[in-house]
C-alpha positions as CSV (number, residue, x, y, z in Angstrom):
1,X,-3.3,82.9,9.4
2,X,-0.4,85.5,9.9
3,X,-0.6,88.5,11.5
4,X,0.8,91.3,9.3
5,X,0.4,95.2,9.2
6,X,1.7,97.6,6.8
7,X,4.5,100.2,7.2
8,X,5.5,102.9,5.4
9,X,8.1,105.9,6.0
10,X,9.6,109.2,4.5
11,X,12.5,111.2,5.1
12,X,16.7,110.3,5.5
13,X,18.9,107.9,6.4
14,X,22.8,108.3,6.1
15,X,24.8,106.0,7.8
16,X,28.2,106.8,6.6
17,X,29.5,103.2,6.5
18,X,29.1,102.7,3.2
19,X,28.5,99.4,1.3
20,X,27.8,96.1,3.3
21,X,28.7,92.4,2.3
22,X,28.4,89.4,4.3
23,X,31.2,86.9,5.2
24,X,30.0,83.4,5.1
25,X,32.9,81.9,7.3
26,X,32.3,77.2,6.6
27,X,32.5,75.9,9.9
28,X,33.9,72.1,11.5
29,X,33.1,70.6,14.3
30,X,30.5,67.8,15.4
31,X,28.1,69.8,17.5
32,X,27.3,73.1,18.9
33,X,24.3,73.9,21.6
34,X,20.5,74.2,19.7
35,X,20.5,78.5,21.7
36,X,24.2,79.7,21.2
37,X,23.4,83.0,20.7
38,X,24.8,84.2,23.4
39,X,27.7,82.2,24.0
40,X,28.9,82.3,20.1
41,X,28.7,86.2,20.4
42,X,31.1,85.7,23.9
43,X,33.6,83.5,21.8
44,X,34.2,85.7,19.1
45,X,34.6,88.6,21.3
46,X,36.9,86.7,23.1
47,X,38.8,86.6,19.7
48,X,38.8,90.1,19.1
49,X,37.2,92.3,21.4
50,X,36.5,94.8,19.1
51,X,33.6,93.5,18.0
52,X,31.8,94.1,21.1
53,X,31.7,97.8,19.9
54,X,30.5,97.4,16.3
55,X,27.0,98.9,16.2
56,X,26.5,97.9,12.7
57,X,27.8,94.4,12.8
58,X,25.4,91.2,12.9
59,X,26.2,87.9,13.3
60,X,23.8,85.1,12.8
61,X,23.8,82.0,14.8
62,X,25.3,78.8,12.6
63,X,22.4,76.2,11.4
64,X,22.6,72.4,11.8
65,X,20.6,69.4,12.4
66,X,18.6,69.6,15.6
67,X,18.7,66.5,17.8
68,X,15.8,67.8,20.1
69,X,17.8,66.9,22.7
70,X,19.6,70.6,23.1
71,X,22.7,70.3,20.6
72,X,22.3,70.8,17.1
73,X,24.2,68.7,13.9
74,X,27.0,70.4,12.1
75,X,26.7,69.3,8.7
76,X,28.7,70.6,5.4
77,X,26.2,73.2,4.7
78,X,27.0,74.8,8.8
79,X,28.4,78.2,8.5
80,X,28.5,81.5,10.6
81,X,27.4,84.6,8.6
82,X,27.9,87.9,9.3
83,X,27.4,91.7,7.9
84,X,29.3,94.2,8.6
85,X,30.1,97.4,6.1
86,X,32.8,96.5,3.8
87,X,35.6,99.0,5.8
88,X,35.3,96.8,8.8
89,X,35.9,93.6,6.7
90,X,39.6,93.3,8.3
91,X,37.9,93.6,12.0
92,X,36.0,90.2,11.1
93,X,38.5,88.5,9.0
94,X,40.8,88.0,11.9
95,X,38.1,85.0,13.0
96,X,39.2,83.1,9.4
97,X,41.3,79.9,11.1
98,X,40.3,80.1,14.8
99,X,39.0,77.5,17.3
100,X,36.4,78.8,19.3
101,X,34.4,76.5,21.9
102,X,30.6,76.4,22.5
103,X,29.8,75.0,25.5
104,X,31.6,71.8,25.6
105,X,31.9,71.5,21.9
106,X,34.8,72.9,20.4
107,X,33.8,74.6,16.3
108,X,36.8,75.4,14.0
109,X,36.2,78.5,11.9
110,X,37.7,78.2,8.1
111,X,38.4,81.0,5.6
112,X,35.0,82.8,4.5
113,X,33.6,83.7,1.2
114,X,32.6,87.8,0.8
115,X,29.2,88.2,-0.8
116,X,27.8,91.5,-1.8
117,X,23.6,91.6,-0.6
118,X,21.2,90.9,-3.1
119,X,18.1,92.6,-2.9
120,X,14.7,90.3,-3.0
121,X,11.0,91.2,-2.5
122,X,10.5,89.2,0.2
123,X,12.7,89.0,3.6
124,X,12.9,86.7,6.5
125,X,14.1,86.7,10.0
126,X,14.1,83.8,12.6
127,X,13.9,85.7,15.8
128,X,13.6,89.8,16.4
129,X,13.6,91.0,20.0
130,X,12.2,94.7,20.6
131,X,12.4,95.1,24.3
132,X,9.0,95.5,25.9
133,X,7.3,93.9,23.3
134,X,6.4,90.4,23.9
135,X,2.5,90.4,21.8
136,X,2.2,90.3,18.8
137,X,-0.4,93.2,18.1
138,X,1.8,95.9,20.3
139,X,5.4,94.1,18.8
140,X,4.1,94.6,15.1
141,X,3.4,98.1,15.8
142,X,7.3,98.4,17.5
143,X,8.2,97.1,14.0
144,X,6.6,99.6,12.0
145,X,7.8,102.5,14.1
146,X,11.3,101.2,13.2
147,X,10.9,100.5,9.3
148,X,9.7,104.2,9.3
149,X,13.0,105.4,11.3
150,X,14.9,103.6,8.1
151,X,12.6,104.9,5.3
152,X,11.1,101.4,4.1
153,X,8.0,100.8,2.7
154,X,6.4,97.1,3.2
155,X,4.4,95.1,4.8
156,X,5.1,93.1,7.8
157,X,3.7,90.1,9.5
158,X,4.6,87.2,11.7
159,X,4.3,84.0,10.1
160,X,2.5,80.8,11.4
161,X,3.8,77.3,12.1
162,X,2.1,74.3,10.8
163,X,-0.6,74.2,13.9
164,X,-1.6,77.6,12.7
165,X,-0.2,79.3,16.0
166,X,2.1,82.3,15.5
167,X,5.9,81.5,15.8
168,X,7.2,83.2,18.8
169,X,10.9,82.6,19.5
170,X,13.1,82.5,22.9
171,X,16.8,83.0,23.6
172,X,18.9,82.8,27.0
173,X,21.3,85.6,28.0
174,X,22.9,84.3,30.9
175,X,20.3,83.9,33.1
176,X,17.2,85.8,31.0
177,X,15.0,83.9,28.8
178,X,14.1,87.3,26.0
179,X,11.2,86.8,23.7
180,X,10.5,87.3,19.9
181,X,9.0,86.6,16.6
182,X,9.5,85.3,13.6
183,X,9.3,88.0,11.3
184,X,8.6,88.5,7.8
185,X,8.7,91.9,5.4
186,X,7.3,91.4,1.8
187,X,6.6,93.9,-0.6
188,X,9.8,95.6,-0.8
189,X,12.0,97.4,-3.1
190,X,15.3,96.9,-4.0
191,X,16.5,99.8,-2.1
192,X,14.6,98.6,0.9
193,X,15.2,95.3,0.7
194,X,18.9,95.8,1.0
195,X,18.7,98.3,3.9
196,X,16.6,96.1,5.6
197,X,19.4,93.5,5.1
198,X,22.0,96.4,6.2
199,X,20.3,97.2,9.5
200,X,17.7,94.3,10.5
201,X,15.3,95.6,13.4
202,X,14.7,95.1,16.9
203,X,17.9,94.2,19.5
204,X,20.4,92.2,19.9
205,X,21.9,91.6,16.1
206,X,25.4,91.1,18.1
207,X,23.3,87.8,19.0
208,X,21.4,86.4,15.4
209,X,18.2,88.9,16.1
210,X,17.1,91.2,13.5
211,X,19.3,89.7,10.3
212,X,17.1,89.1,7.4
213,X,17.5,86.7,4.2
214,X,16.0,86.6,1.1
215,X,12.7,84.2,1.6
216,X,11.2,81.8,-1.3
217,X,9.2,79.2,-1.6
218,X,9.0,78.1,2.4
219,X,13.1,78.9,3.3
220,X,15.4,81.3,3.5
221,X,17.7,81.7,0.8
Protein backbone atom coordinates (compact mmCIF):
# COMPACT_ATOMS: atom_id res chain seq x y z
CA UNK A 1 0.00 0.00 0.00
CA UNK A 2 1.13 3.68 -0.21
CA UNK A 3 -0.45 6.50 0.94
CA UNK A 4 -0.91 9.08 -1.81
CA UNK A 5 -3.27 12.21 -2.34
CA UNK A 6 -3.53 14.42 -5.26
CA UNK A 7 -2.55 18.07 -5.66
CA UNK A 8 -3.18 20.51 -7.87
CA UNK A 9 -2.45 24.49 -8.16
CA UNK A 10 -3.03 27.67 -10.28
CA UNK A 11 -1.50 31.00 -10.34
CA UNK A 12 2.54 32.40 -10.52
CA UNK A 13 5.76 31.61 -9.63
CA UNK A 14 8.85 33.86 -10.60
CA UNK A 15 11.87 33.23 -8.97
CA UNK A 16 14.21 35.36 -10.70
CA UNK A 17 17.17 33.00 -10.53
CA UNK A 18 16.91 31.66 -13.61
CA UNK A 19 17.95 28.27 -14.95
CA UNK A 20 19.24 25.51 -12.45
CA UNK A 21 21.83 22.66 -13.10
CA UNK A 22 23.35 20.35 -10.72
CA UNK A 23 27.06 19.78 -9.88
CA UNK A 24 27.84 16.24 -9.34
CA UNK A 25 31.18 16.87 -7.52
CA UNK A 26 33.08 12.43 -7.48
CA UNK A 27 34.16 12.10 -4.11
CA UNK A 28 37.44 9.85 -2.23
CA UNK A 29 37.78 8.75 0.86
CA UNK A 30 37.02 5.34 2.66
CA UNK A 31 34.10 6.19 4.91
CA UNK A 32 31.79 8.85 5.88
CA UNK A 33 28.98 8.54 8.94
CA UNK A 34 25.43 6.58 7.61
CA UNK A 35 23.37 10.60 9.00
CA UNK A 36 25.83 13.29 7.75
CA UNK A 37 23.36 15.63 6.99
CA UNK A 38 24.16 17.89 9.22
CA UNK A 39 27.65 17.74 9.66
CA UNK A 40 28.41 17.63 5.66
CA UNK A 41 26.23 20.89 5.45
CA UNK A 42 28.73 22.36 8.57
CA UNK A 43 31.88 21.34 6.43
CA UNK A 44 31.11 23.02 3.32
CA UNK A 45 30.09 26.05 5.12
CA UNK A 46 33.17 25.95 6.71
CA UNK A 47 34.60 26.14 3.14
CA UNK A 48 32.71 29.01 2.06
CA UNK A 49 30.37 30.53 4.29
CA UNK A 50 28.37 31.83 1.81
CA UNK A 51 26.51 29.05 1.37
CA UNK A 52 24.84 29.28 4.63
CA UNK A 53 22.69 32.11 2.96
CA UNK A 54 21.67 30.49 -0.34
CA UNK A 55 17.94 29.92 -0.10
CA UNK A 56 17.81 28.21 -3.31
CA UNK A 57 20.73 25.86 -2.98
CA UNK A 58 20.32 22.02 -2.10
CA UNK A 59 22.81 19.70 -1.32
CA UNK A 60 22.17 16.04 -1.06
CA UNK A 61 23.91 13.79 1.22
CA UNK A 62 26.71 11.45 -0.65
CA UNK A 63 25.46 7.59 -1.12
CA UNK A 64 27.62 4.55 -0.26
CA UNK A 65 27.59 1.18 1.06
CA UNK A 66 26.00 0.93 4.44
CA UNK A 67 27.84 -1.20 7.08
CA UNK A 68 24.81 -1.09 9.53
CA UNK A 69 27.13 -0.41 11.94
CA UNK A 70 26.81 3.71 11.54
CA UNK A 71 29.38 4.53 8.65
CA UNK A 72 28.60 4.06 5.20
CA UNK A 73 31.07 2.63 2.06
CA UNK A 74 32.51 5.12 -0.29
CA UNK A 75 32.60 3.36 -3.45
CA UNK A 76 33.39 4.84 -7.17
CA UNK A 77 29.86 5.61 -7.84
CA UNK A 78 30.00 8.18 -4.12
CA UNK A 79 29.42 11.75 -5.11
CA UNK A 80 27.91 14.93 -3.56
CA UNK A 81 25.27 16.60 -5.76
CA UNK A 82 23.93 19.81 -5.56
CA UNK A 83 21.47 22.47 -7.35
CA UNK A 84 21.80 25.67 -7.27
CA UNK A 85 20.71 28.29 -10.23
CA UNK A 86 23.31 28.49 -12.80
CA UNK A 87 24.53 32.37 -11.65
CA UNK A 88 25.60 30.90 -8.35
CA UNK A 89 27.62 28.10 -10.10
CA UNK A 90 31.05 30.03 -9.04
CA UNK A 91 29.67 30.14 -5.22
CA UNK A 92 29.77 26.12 -5.29
CA UNK A 93 32.70 25.52 -7.57
CA UNK A 94 35.11 26.83 -5.03
CA UNK A 95 34.44 23.19 -3.08
CA UNK A 96 36.08 21.47 -6.53
CA UNK A 97 39.67 20.09 -4.74
CA UNK A 98 38.97 20.50 -1.02
CA UNK A 99 39.40 18.11 1.99
CA UNK A 100 36.57 18.33 4.13
CA UNK A 101 36.18 15.88 7.32
CA UNK A 102 33.08 14.02 8.54
CA UNK A 103 33.32 13.00 11.76
CA UNK A 104 36.49 11.23 12.02
CA UNK A 105 36.72 10.40 8.32
CA UNK A 106 38.30 12.76 6.20
CA UNK A 107 36.33 12.91 2.14
CA UNK A 108 38.35 14.61 -0.68
CA UNK A 109 36.11 16.56 -3.02
CA UNK A 110 37.31 16.24 -6.94
CA UNK A 111 36.23 18.50 -9.87
CA UNK A 112 32.35 18.15 -10.70
CA UNK A 113 30.51 17.56 -13.77
CA UNK A 114 27.52 20.39 -14.56
CA UNK A 115 24.30 18.77 -15.68
CA UNK A 116 21.28 20.59 -16.90
CA UNK A 117 17.71 18.87 -15.08
CA UNK A 118 15.89 16.56 -17.08
CA UNK A 119 12.42 16.52 -16.65
CA UNK A 120 10.72 12.88 -15.83
CA UNK A 121 7.08 11.84 -14.95
CA UNK A 122 7.93 10.41 -11.89
CA UNK A 123 10.04 12.06 -8.87
CA UNK A 124 11.67 10.74 -5.84
CA UNK A 125 12.89 12.02 -2.52
CA UNK A 126 14.58 10.08 0.41
CA UNK A 127 13.62 12.16 3.26
CA UNK A 128 11.27 15.58 3.36
CA UNK A 129 10.87 17.37 6.69
CA UNK A 130 7.83 19.85 7.05
CA UNK A 131 7.97 21.01 10.62
CA UNK A 132 4.95 19.98 12.59
CA UNK A 133 4.17 17.29 10.59
CA UNK A 134 5.26 13.94 11.73
CA UNK A 135 1.88 11.64 10.31
CA UNK A 136 1.44 10.81 7.44
CA UNK A 137 -2.30 11.88 6.77
CA UNK A 138 -1.67 15.60 8.16
CA UNK A 139 2.18 15.65 6.38
CA UNK A 140 0.59 14.69 2.95
CA UNK A 141 -1.74 17.40 3.26
CA UNK A 142 1.47 19.92 4.31
CA UNK A 143 2.72 18.58 0.91
CA UNK A 144 -0.07 19.52 -1.11
CA UNK A 145 -0.42 23.03 0.30
CA UNK A 146 3.17 23.52 -0.97
CA UNK A 147 2.93 21.88 -4.54
CA UNK A 148 -0.06 24.47 -4.86
CA UNK A 149 2.33 27.55 -3.63
CA UNK A 150 4.69 26.32 -6.82
CA UNK A 151 1.85 25.71 -9.34
CA UNK A 152 2.32 21.75 -9.87
CA UNK A 153 -0.06 19.47 -10.63
CA UNK A 154 0.50 15.67 -9.38
CA UNK A 155 -0.10 13.22 -7.23
CA UNK A 156 1.74 12.48 -4.21
CA UNK A 157 2.19 9.61 -1.91
CA UNK A 158 4.67 7.98 0.46
CA UNK A 159 5.96 4.88 -0.64
CA UNK A 160 6.11 1.52 1.41
CA UNK A 161 9.09 -0.69 2.31
CA UNK A 162 9.12 -4.28 1.75
CA UNK A 163 7.11 -5.07 5.16
CA UNK A 164 4.43 -2.95 3.68
CA UNK A 165 4.90 -0.25 6.47
CA UNK A 166 5.31 3.38 5.21
CA UNK A 167 8.95 4.60 5.09
CA UNK A 168 9.40 7.31 7.62
CA UNK A 169 12.92 8.77 7.78
CA UNK A 170 15.00 10.49 10.79
CA UNK A 171 17.95 12.85 10.84
CA UNK A 172 20.11 14.45 13.80
CA UNK A 173 20.75 18.15 14.13
CA UNK A 174 22.98 18.43 16.81
CA UNK A 175 21.07 17.25 19.43
CA UNK A 176 17.34 16.92 17.66
CA UNK A 177 16.26 13.77 16.11
CA UNK A 178 13.62 15.61 13.07
CA UNK A 179 11.25 13.35 11.28
CA UNK A 180 10.16 12.68 7.59
CA UNK A 181 9.00 10.70 4.72
CA UNK A 182 9.89 9.26 1.89
CA UNK A 183 8.24 11.00 -0.69
CA UNK A 184 7.13 10.32 -4.06
CA UNK A 185 5.31 12.82 -6.90
CA UNK A 186 4.09 10.96 -10.20
CA UNK A 187 2.05 12.25 -12.72
CA UNK A 188 3.95 15.30 -13.67
CA UNK A 189 4.67 17.50 -16.45
CA UNK A 190 7.69 18.54 -17.85
CA UNK A 191 7.36 21.90 -16.55
CA UNK A 192 6.52 20.53 -13.11
CA UNK A 193 8.79 18.08 -12.96
CA UNK A 194 11.68 20.33 -13.33
CA UNK A 195 10.41 22.89 -10.83
CA UNK A 196 9.83 20.33 -8.47
CA UNK A 197 13.59 19.47 -9.05
CA UNK A 198 14.36 23.39 -8.80
CA UNK A 199 12.69 23.92 -5.41
CA UNK A 200 12.08 20.31 -3.65
CA UNK A 201 9.45 20.78 -0.63
CA UNK A 202 9.42 20.76 3.03
CA UNK A 203 12.79 22.11 5.12
CA UNK A 204 16.02 21.71 5.46
CA UNK A 205 17.35 21.20 1.54
CA UNK A 206 20.71 22.96 3.09
CA UNK A 207 20.70 19.25 4.67
CA UNK A 208 19.60 16.45 1.60
CA UNK A 209 15.64 17.14 2.48
CA UNK A 210 13.37 17.99 -0.18
CA UNK A 211 15.81 17.24 -3.44
CA UNK A 212 13.99 15.07 -5.87
CA UNK A 213 15.42 12.55 -8.77
CA UNK A 214 14.02 11.15 -11.54
CA UNK A 215 12.44 7.62 -10.21
CA UNK A 216 12.27 4.26 -12.50
CA UNK A 217 11.87 0.98 -12.18
CA UNK A 218 12.53 0.71 -8.02
CA UNK A 219 15.66 3.68 -7.93
CA UNK A 220 16.40 6.84 -8.45
CA UNK A 221 18.01 7.82 -11.51
Amino acid sequence: MIASINASATGDTDSGLGDFVELSFPVQGKYAPADHNYGLFAALVRINPEIRQQKALSILTIPGLADKKGKILITENSCLRIRVPIIQIPLVYKLAGKRICLGIHEIQIGIPKIFTLKPAKTLRARIVVIKGYSEPESFLTAVQRQLDNLEISAKVSIPTNKNGELIRKTLKVKRYTIVGFTTEVSDLSEDNSLKLQQWGIGGKRHLGCGYFLPYKRGRNV
